[in-house]
C-alpha distance (Angstrom), angle and dihedral (degrees) to the residues before:
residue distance angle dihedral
X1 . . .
X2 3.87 . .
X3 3.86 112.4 .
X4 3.53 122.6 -131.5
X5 3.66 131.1 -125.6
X6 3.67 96.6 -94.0
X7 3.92 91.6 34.9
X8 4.22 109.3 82.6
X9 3.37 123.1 -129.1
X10 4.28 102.2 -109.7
X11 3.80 89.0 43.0
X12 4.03 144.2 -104.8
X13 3.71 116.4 67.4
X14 3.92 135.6 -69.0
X15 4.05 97.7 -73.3
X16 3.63 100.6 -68.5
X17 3.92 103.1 -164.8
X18 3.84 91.5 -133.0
X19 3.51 98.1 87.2
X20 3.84 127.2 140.7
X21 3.62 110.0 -107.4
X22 3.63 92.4 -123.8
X23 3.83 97.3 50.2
X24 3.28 115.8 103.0
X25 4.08 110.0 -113.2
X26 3.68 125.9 -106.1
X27 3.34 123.3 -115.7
X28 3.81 98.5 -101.7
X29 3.85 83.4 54.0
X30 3.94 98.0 49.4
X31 3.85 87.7 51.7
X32 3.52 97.3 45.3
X33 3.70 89.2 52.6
X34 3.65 91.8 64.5
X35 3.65 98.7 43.7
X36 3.90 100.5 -88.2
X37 4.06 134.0 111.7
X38 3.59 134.9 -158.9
X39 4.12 111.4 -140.1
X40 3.90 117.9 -166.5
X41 3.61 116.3 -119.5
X42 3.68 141.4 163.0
X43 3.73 122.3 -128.3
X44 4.03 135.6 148.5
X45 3.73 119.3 -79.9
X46 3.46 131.4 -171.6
X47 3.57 117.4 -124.7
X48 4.08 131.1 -166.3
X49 3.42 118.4 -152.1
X50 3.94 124.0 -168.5
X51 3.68 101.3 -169.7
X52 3.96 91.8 -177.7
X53 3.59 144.9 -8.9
X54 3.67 137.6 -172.3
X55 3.96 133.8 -168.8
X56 3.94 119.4 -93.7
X57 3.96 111.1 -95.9
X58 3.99 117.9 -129.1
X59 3.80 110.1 -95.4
């Protein structure tokens, strides 16, 4: 599944504060509670690609 732009990468959303109190929190959330934030960005990645692969014959 491809996320969208408003969707983040590992899932859930970016900390809403209406969370059920036994949920566990989402990342953003976690972080935040210790004083940290996640901000999106964009940035180059590198990205491998193995398109297809086969087993090694018998010599």
């Amino acid at each position: 599944m491809k996320p969208s732009k408003d969707q983040p990468l590992w899932g859930g959303d970016w900390g809403s504060p209406q969370e059920p109190a036994d949920a566990t929190p989402s990342l953003a959330t976690a972080l935040r509670q210790v004083g940290l934030r996640l901000e999106p960005t964009k940035a180059p990645v590198d990205i491998l690609v193995i398109d297809h692969i086969e087993r090694p014959g018998e010599n």
